[in-house]
Backbone bond lengths (Angstrom), bond angles and torsions (degrees), N, CA, C in turn:
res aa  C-N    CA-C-N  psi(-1)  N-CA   C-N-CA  omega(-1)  CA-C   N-CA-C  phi
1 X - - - 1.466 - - 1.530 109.52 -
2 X 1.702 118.81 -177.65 1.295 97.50 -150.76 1.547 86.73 -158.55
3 X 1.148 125.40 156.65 1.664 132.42 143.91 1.546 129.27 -86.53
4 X 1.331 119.11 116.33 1.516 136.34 177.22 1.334 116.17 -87.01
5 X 1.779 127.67 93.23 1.364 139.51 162.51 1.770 96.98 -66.85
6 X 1.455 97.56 129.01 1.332 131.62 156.00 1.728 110.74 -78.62
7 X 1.443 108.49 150.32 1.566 96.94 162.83 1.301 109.47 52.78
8 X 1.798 126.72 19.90 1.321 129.56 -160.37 1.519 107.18 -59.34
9 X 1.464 130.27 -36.73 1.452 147.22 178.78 1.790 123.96 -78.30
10 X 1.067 101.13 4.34 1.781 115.10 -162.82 1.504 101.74 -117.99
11 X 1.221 128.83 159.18 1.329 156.66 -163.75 1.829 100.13 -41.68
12 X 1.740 106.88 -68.25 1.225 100.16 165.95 1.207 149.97 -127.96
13 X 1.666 100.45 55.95 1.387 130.05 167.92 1.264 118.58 -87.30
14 X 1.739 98.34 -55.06 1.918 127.56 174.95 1.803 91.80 -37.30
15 X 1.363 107.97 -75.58 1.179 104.94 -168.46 1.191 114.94 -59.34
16 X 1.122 170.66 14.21 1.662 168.64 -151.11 1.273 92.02 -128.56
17 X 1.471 115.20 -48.22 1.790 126.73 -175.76 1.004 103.43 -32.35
18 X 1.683 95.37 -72.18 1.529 118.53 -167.31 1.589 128.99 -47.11
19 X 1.455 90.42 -33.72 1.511 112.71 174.43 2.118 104.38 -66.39
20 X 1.049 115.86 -57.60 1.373 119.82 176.48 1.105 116.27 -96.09
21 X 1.524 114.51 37.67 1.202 103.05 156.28 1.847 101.12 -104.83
22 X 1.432 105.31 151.77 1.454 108.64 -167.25 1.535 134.95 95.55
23 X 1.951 102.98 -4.16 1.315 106.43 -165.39 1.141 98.71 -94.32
24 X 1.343 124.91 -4.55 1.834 120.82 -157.73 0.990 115.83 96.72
25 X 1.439 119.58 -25.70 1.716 109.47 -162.76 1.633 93.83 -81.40
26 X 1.889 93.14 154.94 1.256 102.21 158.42 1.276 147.81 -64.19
27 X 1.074 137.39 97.22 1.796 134.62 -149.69 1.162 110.16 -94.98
28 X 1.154 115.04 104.51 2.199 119.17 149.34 1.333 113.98 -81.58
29 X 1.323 125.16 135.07 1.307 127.89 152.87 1.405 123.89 -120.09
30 X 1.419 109.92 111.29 1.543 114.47 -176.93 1.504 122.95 -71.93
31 X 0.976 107.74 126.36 1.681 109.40 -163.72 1.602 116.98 -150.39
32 X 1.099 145.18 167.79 1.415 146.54 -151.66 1.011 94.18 -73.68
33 X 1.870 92.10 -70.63 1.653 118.80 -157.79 1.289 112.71 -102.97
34 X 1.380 125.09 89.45 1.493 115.60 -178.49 1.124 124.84 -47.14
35 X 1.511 110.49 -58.27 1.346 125.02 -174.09 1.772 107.84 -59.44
36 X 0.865 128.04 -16.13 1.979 124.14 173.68 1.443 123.09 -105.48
37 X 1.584 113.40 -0.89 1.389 131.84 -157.13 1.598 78.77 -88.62
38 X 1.579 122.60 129.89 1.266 136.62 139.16 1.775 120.43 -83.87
39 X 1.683 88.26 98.70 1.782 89.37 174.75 1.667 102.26 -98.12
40 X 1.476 115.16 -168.05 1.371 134.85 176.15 1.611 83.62 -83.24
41 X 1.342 91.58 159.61 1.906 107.02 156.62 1.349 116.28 -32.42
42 X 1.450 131.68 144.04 0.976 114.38 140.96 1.397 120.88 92.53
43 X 1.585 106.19 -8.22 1.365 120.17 -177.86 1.505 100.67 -104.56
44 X 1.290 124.93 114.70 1.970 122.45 161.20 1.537 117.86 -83.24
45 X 1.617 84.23 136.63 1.613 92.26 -160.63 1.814 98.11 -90.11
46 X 0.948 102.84 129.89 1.980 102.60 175.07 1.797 103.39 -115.12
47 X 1.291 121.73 148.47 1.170 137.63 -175.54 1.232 127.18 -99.11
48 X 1.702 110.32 124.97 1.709 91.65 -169.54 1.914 80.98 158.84
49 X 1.366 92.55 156.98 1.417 101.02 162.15 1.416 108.85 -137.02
50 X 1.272 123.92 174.94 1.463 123.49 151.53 1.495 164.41 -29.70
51 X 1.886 81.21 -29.88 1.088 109.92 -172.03 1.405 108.18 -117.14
52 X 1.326 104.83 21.99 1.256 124.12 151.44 1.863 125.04 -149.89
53 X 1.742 85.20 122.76 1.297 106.16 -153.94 1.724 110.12 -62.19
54 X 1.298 115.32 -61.48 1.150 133.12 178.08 2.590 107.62 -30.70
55 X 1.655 79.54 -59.34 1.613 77.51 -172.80 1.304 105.19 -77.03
56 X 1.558 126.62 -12.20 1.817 115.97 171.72 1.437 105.79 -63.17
57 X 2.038 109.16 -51.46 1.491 85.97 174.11 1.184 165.22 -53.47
58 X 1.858 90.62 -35.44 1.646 109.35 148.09 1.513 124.46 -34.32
59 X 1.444 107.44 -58.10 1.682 122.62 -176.11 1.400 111.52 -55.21
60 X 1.376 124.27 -13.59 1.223 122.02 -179.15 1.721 111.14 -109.81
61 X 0.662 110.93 -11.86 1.482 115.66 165.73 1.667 127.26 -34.04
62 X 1.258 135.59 51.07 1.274 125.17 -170.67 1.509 98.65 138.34
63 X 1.782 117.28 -1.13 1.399 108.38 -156.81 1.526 89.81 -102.78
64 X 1.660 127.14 138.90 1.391 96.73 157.26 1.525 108.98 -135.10
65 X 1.529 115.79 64.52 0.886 119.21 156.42 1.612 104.61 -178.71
66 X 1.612 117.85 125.60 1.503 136.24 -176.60 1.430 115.15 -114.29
67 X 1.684 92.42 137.06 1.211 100.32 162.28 1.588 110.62 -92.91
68 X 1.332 132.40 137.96 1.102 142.18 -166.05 1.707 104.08 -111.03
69 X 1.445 132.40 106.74 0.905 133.98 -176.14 1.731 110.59 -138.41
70 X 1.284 130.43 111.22 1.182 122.87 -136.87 1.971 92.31 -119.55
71 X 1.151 139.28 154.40 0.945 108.68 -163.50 1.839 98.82 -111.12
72 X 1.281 107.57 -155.64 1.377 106.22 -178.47 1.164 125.78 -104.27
73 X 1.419 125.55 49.95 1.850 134.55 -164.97 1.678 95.38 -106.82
74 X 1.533 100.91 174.43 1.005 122.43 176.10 1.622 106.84 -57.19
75 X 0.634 143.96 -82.70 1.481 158.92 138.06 1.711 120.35 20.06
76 X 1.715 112.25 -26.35 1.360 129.20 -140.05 1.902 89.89 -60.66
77 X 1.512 125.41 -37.96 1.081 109.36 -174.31 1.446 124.94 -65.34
78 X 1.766 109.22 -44.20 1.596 116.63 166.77 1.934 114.80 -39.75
79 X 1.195 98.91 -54.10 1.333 117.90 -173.04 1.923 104.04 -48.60
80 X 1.237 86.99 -51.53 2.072 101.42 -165.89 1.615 95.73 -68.27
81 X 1.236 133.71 -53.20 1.518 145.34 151.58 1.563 115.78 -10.83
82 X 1.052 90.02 -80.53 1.826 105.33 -171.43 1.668 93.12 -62.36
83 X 1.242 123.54 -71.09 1.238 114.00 -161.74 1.717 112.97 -62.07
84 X 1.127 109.18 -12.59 1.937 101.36 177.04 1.951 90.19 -91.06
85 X 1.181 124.12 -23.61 1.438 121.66 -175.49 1.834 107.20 -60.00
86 X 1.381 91.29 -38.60 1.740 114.72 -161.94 1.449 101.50 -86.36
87 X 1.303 118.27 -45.57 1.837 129.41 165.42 1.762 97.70 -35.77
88 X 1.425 98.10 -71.92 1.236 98.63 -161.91 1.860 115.95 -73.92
89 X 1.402 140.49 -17.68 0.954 125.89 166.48 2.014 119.46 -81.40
90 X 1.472 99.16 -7.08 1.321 93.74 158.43 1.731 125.54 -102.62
91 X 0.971 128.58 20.04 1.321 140.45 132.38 1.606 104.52 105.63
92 X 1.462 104.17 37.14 1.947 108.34 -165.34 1.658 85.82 -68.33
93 X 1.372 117.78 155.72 1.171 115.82 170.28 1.645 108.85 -112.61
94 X 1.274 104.94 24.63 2.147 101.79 -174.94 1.613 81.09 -160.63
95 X 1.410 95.82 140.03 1.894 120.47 170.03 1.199 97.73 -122.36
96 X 1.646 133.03 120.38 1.463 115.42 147.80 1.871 108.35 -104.38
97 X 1.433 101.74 111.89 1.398 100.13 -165.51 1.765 102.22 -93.05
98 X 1.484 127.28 149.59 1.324 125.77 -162.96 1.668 86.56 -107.45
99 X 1.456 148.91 94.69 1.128 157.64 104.94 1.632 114.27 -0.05
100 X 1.191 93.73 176.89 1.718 117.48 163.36 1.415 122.31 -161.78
101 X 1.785 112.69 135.61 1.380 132.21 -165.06 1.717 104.15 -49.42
102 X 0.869 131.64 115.56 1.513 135.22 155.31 1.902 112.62 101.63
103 X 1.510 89.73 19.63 1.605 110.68 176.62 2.009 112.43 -49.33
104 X 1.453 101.84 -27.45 1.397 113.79 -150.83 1.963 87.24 -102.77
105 X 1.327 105.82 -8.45 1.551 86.20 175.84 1.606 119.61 -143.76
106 X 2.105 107.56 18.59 1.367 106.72 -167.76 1.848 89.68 -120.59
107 X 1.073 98.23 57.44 1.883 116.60 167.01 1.289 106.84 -1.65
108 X 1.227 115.06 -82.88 1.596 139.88 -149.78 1.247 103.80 -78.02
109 X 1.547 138.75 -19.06 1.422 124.97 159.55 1.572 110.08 -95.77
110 X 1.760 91.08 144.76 1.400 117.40 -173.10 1.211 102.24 -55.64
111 X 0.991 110.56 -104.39 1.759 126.65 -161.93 1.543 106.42 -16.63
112 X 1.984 105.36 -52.33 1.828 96.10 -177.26 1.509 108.54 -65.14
113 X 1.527 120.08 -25.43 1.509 113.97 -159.14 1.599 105.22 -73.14
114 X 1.763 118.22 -30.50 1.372 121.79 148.94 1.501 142.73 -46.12
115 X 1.263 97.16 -21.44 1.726 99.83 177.74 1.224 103.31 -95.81
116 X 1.971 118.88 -25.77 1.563 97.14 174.95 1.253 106.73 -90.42
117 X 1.078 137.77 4.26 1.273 120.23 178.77 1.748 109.96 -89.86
118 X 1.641 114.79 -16.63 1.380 130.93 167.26 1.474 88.81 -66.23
119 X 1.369 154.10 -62.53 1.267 143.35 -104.78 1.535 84.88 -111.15
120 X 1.343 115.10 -51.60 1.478 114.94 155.24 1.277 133.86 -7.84
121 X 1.550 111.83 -78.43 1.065 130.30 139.02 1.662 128.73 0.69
122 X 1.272 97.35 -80.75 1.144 96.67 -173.28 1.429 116.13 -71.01
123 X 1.602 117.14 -21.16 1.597 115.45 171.68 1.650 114.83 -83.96
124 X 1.286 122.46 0.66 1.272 118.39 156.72 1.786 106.20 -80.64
125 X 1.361 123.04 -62.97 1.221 97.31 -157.71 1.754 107.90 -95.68
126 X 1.528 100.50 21.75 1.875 110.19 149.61 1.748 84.11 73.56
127 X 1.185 140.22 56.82 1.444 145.76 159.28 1.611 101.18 -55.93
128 X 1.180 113.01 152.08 1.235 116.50 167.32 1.419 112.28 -113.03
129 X 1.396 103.14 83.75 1.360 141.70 -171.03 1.521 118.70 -99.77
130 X 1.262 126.33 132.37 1.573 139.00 155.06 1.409 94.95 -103.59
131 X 1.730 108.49 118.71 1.387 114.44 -179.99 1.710 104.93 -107.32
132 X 1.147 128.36 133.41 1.525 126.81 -155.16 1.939 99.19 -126.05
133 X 1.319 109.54 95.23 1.684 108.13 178.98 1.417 104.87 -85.34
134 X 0.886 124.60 121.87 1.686 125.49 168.41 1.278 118.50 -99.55
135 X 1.006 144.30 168.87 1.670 133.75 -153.44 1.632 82.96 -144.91
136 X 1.293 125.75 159.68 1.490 146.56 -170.84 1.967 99.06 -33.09
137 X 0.952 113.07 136.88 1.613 142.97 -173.28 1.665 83.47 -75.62
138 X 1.573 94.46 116.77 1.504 98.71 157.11 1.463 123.86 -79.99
139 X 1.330 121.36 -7.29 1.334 129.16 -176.41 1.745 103.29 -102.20
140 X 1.053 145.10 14.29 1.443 166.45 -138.61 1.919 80.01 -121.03
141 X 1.429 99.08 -46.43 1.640 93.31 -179.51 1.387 116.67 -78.61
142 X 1.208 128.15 -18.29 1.515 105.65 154.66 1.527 138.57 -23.53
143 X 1.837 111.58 -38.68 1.168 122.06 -175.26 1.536 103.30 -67.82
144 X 1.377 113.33 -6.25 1.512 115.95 -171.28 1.586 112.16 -77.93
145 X 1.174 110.34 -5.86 1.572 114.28 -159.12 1.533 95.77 -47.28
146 X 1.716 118.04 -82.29 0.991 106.46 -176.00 1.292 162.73 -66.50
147 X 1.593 106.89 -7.26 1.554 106.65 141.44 1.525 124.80 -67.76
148 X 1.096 108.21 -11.04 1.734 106.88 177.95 1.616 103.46 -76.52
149 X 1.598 112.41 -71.80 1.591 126.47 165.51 1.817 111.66 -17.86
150 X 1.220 95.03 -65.35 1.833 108.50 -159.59 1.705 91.32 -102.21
151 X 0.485 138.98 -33.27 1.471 131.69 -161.40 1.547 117.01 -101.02
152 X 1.532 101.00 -36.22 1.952 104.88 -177.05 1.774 82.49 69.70
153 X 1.031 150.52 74.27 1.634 155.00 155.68 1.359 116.69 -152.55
154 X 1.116 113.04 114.92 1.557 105.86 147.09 1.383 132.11 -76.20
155 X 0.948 134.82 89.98 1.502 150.58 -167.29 1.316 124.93 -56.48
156 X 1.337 128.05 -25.94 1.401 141.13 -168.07 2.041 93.57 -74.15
157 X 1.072 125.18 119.04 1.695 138.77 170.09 1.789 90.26 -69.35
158 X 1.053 142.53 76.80 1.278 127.23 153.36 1.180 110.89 -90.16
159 X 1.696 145.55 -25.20 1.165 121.51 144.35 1.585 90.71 134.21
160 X 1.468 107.35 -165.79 1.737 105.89 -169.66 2.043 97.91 -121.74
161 X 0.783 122.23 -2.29 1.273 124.53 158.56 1.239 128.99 -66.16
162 X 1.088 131.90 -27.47 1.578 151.11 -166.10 1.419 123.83 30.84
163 X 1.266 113.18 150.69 1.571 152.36 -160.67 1.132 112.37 -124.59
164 X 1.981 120.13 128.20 0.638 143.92 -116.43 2.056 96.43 -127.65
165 X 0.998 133.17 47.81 1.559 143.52 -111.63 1.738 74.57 -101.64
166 X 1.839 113.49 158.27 1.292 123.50 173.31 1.508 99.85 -143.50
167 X 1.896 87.01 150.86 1.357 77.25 163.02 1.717 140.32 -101.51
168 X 1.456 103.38 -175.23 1.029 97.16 -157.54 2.460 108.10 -61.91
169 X 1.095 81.41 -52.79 1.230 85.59 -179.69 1.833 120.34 -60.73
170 X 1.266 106.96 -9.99 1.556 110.63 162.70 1.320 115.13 -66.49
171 X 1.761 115.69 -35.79 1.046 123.27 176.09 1.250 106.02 -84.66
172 X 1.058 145.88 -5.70 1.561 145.77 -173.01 1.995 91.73 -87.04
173 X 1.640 114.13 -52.44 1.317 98.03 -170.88 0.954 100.84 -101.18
174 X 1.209 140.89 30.71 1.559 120.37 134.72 1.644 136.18 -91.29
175 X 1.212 97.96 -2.16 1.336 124.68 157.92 1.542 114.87 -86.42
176 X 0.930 130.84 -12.54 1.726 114.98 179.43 1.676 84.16 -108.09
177 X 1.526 131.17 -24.68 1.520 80.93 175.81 0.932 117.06 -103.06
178 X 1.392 137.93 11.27 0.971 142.69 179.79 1.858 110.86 -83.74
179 X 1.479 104.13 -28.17 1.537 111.99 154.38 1.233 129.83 -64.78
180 X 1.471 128.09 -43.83 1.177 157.91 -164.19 1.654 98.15 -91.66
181 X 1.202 127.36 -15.48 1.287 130.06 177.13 1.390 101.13 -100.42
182 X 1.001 139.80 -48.95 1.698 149.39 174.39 1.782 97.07 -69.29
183 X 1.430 127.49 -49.97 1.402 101.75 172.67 1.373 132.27 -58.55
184 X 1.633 104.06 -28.38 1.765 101.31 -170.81 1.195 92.06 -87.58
185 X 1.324 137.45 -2.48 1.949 116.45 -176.92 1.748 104.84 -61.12
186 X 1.110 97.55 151.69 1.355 107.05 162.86 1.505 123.71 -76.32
187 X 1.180 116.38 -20.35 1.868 141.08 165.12 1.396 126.57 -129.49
188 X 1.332 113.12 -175.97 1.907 92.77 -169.01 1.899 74.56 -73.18
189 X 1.684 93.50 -149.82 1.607 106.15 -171.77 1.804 85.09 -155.83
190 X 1.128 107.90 175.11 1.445 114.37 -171.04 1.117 109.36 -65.30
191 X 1.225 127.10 -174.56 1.692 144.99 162.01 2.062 99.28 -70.53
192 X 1.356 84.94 137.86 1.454 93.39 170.23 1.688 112.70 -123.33
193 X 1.315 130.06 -177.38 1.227 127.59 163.58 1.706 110.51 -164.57
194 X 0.924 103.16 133.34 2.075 108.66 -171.47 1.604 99.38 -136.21
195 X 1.163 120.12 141.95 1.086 135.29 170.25 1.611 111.04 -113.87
196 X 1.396 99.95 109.93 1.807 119.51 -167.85 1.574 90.36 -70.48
197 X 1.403 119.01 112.92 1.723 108.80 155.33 1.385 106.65 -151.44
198 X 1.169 109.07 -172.48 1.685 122.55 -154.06 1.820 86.17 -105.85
199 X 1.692 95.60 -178.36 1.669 102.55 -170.13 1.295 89.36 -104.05
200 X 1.426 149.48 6.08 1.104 138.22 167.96 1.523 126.17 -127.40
201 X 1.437 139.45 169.50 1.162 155.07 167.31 1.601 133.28 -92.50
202 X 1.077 114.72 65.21 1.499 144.07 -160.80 1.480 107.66 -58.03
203 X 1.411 134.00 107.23 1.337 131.25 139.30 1.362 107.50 -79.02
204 X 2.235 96.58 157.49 1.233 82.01 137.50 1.593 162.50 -55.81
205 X 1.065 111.00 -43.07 1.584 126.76 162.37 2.053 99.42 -28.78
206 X 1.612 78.89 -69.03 2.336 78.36 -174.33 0.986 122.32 -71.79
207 X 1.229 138.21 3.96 1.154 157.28 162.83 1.567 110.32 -70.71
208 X 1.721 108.94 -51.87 1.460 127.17 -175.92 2.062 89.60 -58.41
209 X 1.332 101.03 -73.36 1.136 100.29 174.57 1.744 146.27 -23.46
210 X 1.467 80.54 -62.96 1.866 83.98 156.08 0.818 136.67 -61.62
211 X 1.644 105.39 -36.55 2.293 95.56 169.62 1.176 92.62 -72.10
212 X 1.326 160.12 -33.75 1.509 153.48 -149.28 1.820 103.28 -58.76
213 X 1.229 99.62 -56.17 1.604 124.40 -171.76 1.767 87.62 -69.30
214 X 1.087 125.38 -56.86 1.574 128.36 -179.60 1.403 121.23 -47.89
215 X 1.497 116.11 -55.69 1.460 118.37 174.07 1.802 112.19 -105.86
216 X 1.328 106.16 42.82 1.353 111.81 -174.65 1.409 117.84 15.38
217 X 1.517 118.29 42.75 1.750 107.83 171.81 1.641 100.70 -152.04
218 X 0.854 111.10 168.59 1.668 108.49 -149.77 1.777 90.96 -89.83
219 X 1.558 93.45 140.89 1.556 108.24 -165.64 1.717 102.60 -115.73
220 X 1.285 129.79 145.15 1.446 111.88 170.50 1.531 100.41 -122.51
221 X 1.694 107.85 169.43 1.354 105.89 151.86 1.172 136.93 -74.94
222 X 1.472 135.39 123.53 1.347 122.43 -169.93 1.608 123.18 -63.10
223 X 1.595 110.74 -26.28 1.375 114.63 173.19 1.680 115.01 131.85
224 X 1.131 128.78 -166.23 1.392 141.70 -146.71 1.786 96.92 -123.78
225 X 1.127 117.71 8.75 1.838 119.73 -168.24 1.416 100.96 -76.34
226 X 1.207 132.19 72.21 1.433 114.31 175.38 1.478 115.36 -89.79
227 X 1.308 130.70 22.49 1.670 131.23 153.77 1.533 111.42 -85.84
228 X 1.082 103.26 -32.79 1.779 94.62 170.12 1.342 105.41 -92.38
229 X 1.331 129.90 -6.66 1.216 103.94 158.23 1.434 129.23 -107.90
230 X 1.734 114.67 36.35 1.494 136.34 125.72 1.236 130.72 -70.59
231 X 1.079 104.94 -51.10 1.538 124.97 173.93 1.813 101.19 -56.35
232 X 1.113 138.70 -71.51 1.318 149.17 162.42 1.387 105.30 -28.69
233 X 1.178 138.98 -69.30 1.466 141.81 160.93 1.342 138.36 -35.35
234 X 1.549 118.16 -40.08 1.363 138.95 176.98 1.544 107.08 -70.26
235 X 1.256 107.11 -9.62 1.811 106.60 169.29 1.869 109.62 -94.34
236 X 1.501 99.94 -9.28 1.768 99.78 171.70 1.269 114.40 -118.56
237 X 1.475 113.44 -7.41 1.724 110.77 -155.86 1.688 85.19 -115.30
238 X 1.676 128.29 -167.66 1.365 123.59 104.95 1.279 151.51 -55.88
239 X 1.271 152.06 174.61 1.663 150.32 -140.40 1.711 78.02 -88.91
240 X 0.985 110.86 -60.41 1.581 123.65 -143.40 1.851 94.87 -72.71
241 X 1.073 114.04 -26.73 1.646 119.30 -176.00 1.751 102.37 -89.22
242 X 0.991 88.55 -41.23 1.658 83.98 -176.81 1.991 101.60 -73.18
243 X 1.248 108.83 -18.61 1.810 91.88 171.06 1.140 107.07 -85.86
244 X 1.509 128.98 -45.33 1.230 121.05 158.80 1.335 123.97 -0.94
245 X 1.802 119.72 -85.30 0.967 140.98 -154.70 1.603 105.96 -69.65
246 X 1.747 110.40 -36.94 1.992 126.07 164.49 1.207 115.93 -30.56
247 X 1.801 101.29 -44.54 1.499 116.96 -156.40 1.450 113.47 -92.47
248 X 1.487 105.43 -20.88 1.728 111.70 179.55 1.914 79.37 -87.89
249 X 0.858 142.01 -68.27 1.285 118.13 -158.28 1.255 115.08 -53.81
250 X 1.529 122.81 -49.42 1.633 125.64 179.24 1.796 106.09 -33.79
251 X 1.667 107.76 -51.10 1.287 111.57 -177.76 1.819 121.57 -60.47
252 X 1.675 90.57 -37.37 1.522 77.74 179.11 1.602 124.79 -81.57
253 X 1.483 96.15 6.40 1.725 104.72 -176.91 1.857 89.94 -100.28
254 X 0.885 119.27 1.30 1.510 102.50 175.18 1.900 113.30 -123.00
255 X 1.435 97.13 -20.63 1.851 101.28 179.26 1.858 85.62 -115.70
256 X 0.955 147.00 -76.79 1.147 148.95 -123.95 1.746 121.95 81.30
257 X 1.173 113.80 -146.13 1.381 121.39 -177.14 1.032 105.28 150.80
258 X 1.860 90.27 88.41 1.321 112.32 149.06 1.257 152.42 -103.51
259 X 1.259 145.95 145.75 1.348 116.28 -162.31 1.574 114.85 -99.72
260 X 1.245 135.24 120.46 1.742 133.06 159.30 1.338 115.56 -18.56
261 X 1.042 109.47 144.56 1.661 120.08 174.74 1.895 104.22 -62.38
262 X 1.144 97.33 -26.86 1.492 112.68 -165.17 1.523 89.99 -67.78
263 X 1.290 124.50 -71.00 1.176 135.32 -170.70 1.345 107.23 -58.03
264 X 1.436 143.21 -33.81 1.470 141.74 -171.98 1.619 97.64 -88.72
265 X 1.067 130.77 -22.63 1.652 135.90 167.72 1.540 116.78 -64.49
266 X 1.680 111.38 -47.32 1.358 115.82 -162.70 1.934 93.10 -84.22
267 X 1.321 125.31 -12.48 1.031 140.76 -154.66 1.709 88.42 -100.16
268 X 0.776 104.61 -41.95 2.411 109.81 -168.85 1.872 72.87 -79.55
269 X 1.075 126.84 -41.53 1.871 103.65 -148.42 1.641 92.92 -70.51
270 X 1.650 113.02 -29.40 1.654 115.92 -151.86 1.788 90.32 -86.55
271 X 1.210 131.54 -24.31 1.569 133.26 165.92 1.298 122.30 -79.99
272 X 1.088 93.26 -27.98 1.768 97.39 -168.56 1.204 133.13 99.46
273 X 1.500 96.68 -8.25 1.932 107.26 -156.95 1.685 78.23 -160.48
274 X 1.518 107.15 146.47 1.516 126.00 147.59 1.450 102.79 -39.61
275 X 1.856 98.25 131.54 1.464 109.66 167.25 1.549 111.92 -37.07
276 X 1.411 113.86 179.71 1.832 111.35 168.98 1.643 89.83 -104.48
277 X 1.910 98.07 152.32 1.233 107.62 156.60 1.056 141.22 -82.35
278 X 1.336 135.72 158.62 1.679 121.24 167.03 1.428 141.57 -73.14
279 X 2.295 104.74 -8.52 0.915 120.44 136.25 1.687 110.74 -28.05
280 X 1.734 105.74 -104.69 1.578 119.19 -153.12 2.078 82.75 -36.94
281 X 0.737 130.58 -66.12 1.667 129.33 -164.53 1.438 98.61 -31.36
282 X 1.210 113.84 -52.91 1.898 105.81 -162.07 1.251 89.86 -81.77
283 X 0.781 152.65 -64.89 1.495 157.74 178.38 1.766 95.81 -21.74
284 X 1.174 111.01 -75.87 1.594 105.03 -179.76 1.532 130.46 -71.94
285 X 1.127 125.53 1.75 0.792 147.54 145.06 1.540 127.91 -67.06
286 X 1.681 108.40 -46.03 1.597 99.73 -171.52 2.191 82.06 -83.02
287 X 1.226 110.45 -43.45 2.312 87.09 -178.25 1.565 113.20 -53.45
288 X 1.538 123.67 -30.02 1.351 117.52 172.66 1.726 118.55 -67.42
289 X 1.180 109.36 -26.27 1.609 116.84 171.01 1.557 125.01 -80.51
290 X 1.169 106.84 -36.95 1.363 140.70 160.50 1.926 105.51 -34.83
291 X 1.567 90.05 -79.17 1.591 113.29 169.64 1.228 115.13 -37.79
292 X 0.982 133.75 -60.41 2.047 160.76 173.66 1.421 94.66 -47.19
C-alpha cells in the first residue's frame, strides 16, 4: 500500500514530499504532467487531477492513505466533495485533509467557507481524517520583496488585530506525521484536528517592524486599503480570486487570527519543536536578498 500527495508539484505538496521522502513509505504524487514533474527519489508520479473524477479514482487504487490538498479554483468545493466521496469508496483508511485556521467562523470568504463545508463533510460521514488548518503562509511574504527593497513598505493590509501566520514547512511536517501515523496503524484511527500557527501575533505595524530590524532601514506599514489591493491583484489573479483574497483580509482587519497558547502547545508536541517564527524568516530572507 502506498501514500497519495495531492498538489504533489505546488508550494505545499513539494514540501510534504520532501518531508517523506526517506521514511519507507510508498510515495504517489498526483500531478498533471508526469513526465515534467520533478519529485525526490523514489516517489511515482501518477496522472490525474481532481477535477477529474475518473483519473483520481484510478490514482487511488492501491493507495491507503491521502493527503488531501485541494487547490484554490472556482470549483475548490466540487473538487474537495468528489474527491473525499472517491477517498472513501475506495477504501483509503487515513485522510490528511489541508484546511484553514478560522474556516469555522470567517463565513463570507469563499475558499475558507469551502474547507468547512469539506471538513463538514467529513464529520458527517465520520472519515478517518487528520484535518490540518493552517493560518496565513509565512512565506506568502516573499511576494513582499519588492515593496520592502524599493519601497521601504510592507504592503500586505493584514490589519491591526493580528494574525497568527505559519510556516510553510511546519505545515509540511505536520502533515507527514500525521500521514505516516495513519499509514503505520493497523486500522484507520480517529478523526484528528490541529490548527497550523506561528508563536506569535502579527500586525501590520510588527510586521513593518520586523523587516525594519531585518533590512536595517526603516520599514512602514502600508495600511488597511484592501480595495486597491483587489484592484492591484486582478492584473495577476482572476476577478473572483482577487475578492476572495479582499475578503480574507477585510476579515482579518476586523476578527484577526490569533492562535491560543493551547493551540501553539498542542502544535510544538505534534512537531516536536516550537512552531518557526516570522522573525528567524525575515531575517533569512532579508541575508538571502541581500546575497542576490
Amino acid at each position: 500500500m502506498s501514500i497519495l500527495i495531492t498538489g504533489s508539484t505546488g508550494t505545499i505538496g513539494s514540501q510534504v514530499l520532501n518531508q517523506l521522502s526517506g521514511s519507507g513509505a510508498q510515495l504517489r504524487a498526483l500531478t498533471r504532467s508526469p513526465a515534467k514533474a520533478q519529485l525526490p527519489a523514489g516517489v511515482s508520479a501518477v496522472a490525474g487531477d481532481l477535477s477529474d473524477v475518473d483519473a483520481f479514482r484510478a490514482a487511488l487504487d492501491g493507495v491507503s492513505t491521502l493527503f488531501l490538498l485541494v487547490p484554490n479554483v472556482a470549483d475548490e468545493l466540487t473538487q474537495a466533495m468528489q474527491a473525499l466521496a472517491v477517498a472513501r469508496e475506495s477504501g483509503v483508511k487515513g485522510i490528511v485533509y489541508l484546511s484553514v485556521y478560522k474556516g469555522d467562523t470567517y463565513a463570507d470568504v469563499p475558499h475558507f467557507a469551502s474547507k468547512e463545508t469539506a471538513e463538514r463533510m467529513i464529520e458527517a460521514l465520520d472519515l478517518p481524517a487528520t484535518v490540518l488548518r493552517p493560518a496565513y503562509f509565512i512565506q506568502n511574504d516573499l511576494r513582499q520583496k519588492d515593496p520592502l527593497l524599493q519601497a521601504g513598505v510592507y504592503g500586505m493590509p493584514v490589519g491591526d488585530r493580528g494574525i497568527s501566520m505559519v510556516d510553510i514547512r511546519d505545515i509540511a511536517e505536520a502533515a507527514a506525521a500525521e500521514l505516516l501515523r495513519r499509514e503505520h496503524a493497523a486500522a484507520p484511527l480517529p478523526r484528528e484536528t490541529y490548527a497550523l500557527v506561528g508563536p506569535d501575533v502579527l500586525s501590520g505595524n510588527a510586521l513593518a517592524k520586523i523587516w525594519s530590524d531585518a533590512l536595517g532601514r526603516e520599514i512602514r506599514y502600508g495600511g488597511n486599503d484592501t480595495l486597491t489591493l483587489e484592484k492591484r491583484m486582478k492584473s495577476m489573479v482572476p476577478a473572483w480570486q482577487a475578492l476572495d483574497l479582499r475578503l480574507m483580509m477585510d476579515r482579518y482587519q476586523s476578527d484577526g487570527a490569533a492562535a491560543t497558547a493551547d493551540e501553539v502547545a498542542r502544535l510544538t508536541k505534534l512537531l516536536g519543536h516550537a512552531p518557526r517564527s516570522y522573525r528567524d524568516f525575515a531575517k533569512d530572507a532579508a541575508q538571502q536578498w541581500q546575497r542576490n
